[in-house]
C-alpha positions as MATLAB code, in Angstrom:
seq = 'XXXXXXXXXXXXXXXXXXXXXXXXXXXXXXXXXXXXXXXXXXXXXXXXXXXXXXXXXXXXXXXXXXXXXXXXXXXXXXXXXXXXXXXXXXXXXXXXXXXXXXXXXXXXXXXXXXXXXXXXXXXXXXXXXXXXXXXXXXXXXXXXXXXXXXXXXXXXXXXXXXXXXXXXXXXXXXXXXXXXXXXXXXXXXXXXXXXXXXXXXXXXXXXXXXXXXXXXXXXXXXXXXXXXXXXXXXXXXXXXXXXXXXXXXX';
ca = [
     107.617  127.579  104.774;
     104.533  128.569  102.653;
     101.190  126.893  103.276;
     100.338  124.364  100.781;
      96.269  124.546  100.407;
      94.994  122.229   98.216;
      91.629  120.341   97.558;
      90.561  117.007   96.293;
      87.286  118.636   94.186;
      87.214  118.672   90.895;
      87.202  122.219   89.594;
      87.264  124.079   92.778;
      89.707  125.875   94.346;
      90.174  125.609   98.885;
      88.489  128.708   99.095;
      85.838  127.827   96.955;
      85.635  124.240   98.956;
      85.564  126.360  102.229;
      83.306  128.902  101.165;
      80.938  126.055   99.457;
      81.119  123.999  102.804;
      80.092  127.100  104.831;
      77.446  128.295  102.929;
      75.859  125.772  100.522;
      73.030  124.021  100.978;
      73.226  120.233  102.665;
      71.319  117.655  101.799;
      72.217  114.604  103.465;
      72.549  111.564  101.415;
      72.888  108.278  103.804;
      74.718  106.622  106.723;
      78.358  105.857  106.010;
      78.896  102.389  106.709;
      81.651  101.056  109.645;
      81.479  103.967  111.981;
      81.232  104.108  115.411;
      79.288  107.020  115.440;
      76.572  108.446  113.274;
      78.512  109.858  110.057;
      76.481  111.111  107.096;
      77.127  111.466  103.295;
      75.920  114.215  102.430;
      76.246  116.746   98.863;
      76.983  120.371   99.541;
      75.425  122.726   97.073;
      75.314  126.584   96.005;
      75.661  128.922   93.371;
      75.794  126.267   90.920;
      78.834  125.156   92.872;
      78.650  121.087   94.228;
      80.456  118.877   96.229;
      80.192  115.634   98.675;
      80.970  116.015  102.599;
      81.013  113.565  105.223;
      78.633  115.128  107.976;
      79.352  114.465  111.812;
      76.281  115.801  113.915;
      77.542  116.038  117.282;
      73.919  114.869  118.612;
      75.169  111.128  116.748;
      78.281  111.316  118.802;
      79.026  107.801  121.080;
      79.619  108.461  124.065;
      83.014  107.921  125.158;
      84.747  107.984  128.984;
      88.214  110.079  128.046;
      86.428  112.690  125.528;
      83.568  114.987  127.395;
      80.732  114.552  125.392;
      79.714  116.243  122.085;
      82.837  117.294  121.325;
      84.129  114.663  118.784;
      83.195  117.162  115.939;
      85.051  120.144  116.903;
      88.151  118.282  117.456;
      87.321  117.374  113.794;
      87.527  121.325  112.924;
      90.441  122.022  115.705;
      92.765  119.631  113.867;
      91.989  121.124  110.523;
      92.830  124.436  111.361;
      95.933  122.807  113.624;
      96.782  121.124  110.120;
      96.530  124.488  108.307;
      98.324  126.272  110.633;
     101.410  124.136  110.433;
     101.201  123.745  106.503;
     100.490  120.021  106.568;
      97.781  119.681  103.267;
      96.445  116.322  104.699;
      93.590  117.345  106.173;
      90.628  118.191  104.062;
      88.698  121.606  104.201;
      86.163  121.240  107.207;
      84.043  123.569  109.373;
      81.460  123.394  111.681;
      78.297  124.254  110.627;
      75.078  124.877  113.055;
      72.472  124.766  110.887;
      72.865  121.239  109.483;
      69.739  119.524  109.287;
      70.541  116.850  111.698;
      72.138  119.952  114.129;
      74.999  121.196  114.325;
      78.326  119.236  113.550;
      81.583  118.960  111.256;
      81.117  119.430  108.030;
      84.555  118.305  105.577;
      84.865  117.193  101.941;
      84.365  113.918  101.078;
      87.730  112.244   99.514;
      87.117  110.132   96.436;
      89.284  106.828   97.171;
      90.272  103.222   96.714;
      89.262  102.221  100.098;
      92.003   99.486   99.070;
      94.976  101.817   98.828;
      95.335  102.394  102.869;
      98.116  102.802  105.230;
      99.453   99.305  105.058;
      99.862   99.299  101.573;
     101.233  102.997  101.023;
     103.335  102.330  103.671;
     105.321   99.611  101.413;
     105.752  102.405   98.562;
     109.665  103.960   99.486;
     107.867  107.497   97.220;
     105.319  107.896  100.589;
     107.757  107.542  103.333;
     108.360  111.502  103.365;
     104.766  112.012  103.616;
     104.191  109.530  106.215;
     107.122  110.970  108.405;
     105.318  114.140  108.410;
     101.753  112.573  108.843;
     103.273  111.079  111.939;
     104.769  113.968  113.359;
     101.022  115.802  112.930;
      99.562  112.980  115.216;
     101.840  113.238  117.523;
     101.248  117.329  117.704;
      97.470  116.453  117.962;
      97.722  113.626  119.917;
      95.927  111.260  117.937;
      94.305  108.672  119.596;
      92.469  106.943  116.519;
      95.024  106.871  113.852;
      93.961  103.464  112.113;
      94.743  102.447  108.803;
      91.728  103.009  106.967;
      91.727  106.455  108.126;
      95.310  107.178  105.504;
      93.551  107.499  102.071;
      94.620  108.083   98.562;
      92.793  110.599   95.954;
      92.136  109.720   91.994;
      95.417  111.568   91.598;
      97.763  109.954   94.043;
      97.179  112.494   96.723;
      97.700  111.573  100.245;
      94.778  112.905  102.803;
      94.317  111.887  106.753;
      90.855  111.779  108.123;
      88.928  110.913  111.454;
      90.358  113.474  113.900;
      87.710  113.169  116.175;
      89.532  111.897  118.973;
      92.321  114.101  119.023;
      94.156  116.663  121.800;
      93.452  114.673  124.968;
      95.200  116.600  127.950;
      96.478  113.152  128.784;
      99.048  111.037  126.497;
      96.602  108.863  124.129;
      98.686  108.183  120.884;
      97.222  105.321  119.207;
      98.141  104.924  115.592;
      99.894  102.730  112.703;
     102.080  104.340  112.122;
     105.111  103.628  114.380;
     107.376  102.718  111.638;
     109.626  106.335  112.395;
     110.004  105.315  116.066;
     113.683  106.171  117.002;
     114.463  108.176  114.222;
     115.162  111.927  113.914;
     112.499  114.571  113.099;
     112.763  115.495  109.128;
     113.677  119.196  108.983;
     110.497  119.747  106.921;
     108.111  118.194  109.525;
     110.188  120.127  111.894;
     109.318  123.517  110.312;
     105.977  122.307  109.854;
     105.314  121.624  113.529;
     107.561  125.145  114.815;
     105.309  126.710  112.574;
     102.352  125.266  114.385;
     103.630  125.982  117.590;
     103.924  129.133  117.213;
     100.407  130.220  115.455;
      99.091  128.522  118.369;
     100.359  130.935  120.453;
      98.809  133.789  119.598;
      95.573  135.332  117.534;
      93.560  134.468  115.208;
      94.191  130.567  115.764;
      94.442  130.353  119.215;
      91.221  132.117  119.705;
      89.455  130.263  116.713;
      90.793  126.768  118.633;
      89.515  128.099  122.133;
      85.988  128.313  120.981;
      86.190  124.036  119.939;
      88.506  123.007  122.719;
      89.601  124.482  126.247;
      92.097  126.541  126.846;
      94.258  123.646  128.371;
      93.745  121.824  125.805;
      95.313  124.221  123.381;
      98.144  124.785  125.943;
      98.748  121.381  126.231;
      99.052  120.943  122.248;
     102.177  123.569  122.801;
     103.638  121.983  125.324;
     103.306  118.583  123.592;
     104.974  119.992  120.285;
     107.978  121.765  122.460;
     108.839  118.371  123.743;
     108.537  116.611  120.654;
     110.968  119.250  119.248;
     113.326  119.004  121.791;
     113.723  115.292  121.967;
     114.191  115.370  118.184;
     112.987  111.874  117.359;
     109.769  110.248  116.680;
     108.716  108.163  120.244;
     107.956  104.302  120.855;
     104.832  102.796  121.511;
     104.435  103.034  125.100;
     102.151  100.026  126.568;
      99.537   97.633  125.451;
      97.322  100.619  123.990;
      99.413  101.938  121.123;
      97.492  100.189  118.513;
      94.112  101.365  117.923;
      91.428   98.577  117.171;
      90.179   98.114  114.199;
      93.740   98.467  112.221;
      91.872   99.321  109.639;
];
């Protein structure tokens, strides 16, 4: 399967988005609203090149008892590259960037969207359920423990994008998502590919090294293993206990 790379900016390619995120100039624009953590607006800017990004200093990171501490944004960047990797397009460029002027922290374009065309109501359209079968089979590769429905969003031009990966690849089971609608049904052969695909760069250099430096080792181990079972049980799994919902749904 070939990657798919593609970019909600206007006028600039992914490696132009990539290359603009790692190098421009950030000037940070204001809180956005209904986070739980400190999350910035922020435009990117260089060589007459501009673009918004949604900033995520680590130093504004809640702490939380089941992630270690300060490591929200990297999981950010892991599941990017992850998402890469595997050829899922969801995911929107992001690095991590040191010199930030709130320190360092993720760094990933900002979406332009109808903060009214979420999950719940993409979910009704039969056109999305493809894409939603393979968004699904992502979180369950990454583990996904924040999957809410405000976090499924919808570009100017119908694209589909996932954000919010920040508390993602647990080395225990933490699945918590809206999407459960696949449960009990087989693994589409191109969300299979996808996540073989992923398996396997994981495996070996440059990703697994790139992933080592934002998570432990048994973390990316444990992302293998997780995918290898998915695979060979074949179909998506059912919520398992009281936690399988996040809070908000939205």
């Amino acid at each position: 399967m070939s990657r798919v790379e593609r970019t909600s900016a206007p006028g600039l390619s992914f490696d132009d988005v990539l290359g603009l995120l790692g190098a421009g100039e950030i000037d940070v624009l204001g809180l956005l609203p209904y986070s739980s953590n400190y999350v910035f607006l922020a435009r990117v800017t260089n060589e007459g090149q501009s673009a918004l990004a949604v900033y995520k200093p680590r130093r504004g990171e809640r702490p939380l008892w089941d992630f270690p501490a300060g490591t929200l944004a990297a999981r950010e960047v892991a599941a990017f590259l992850v998402a890469r990797a595997g050829g899922w397009s969801f995911v929107p460029p992001t690095i991590m960037r040191l010199d930030a002027p709130l320190g360092s922290g993720s760094l990933q374009l900002f979406v332009e969207h109808d903060p009214e065309r979420h999950f719940f109501v993409l979910a009704n359209e039969p056109e999305r359920h493809g894409e939603l079968a393979r968004l699904a089979a992502f979180d369950i590769a990454i583990n996904n423990a924040d999957r809410k429905g405000g976090h499924v969003l919808e570009d100017a031009n119908g694209g589909l994008w996932a954000v919010d990966h920040g508390l993602s690849f647990n080395l225990e089971p933490k699945l918590r998502t809206v999407i459960w609608g696949f449960a009990g049904e087989p693994i589409p052969e191109v969300a299979r590919s996808q996540l073989e695909r992923a398996r396997d760069e994981l495996s070996k250099a440059p990703l697994r090294d790139e992933l080592i430096e934002l998570l432990s080792a048994e973390e990316v181990d444990e992302t293998i293993a997780r995918i290898e079972v998915f695979l060979k049980e074949g179909i998506y799994p059912h919520p398992q206990g009281p936690r399988a919902m996040p809070w908000p749904l939205v």
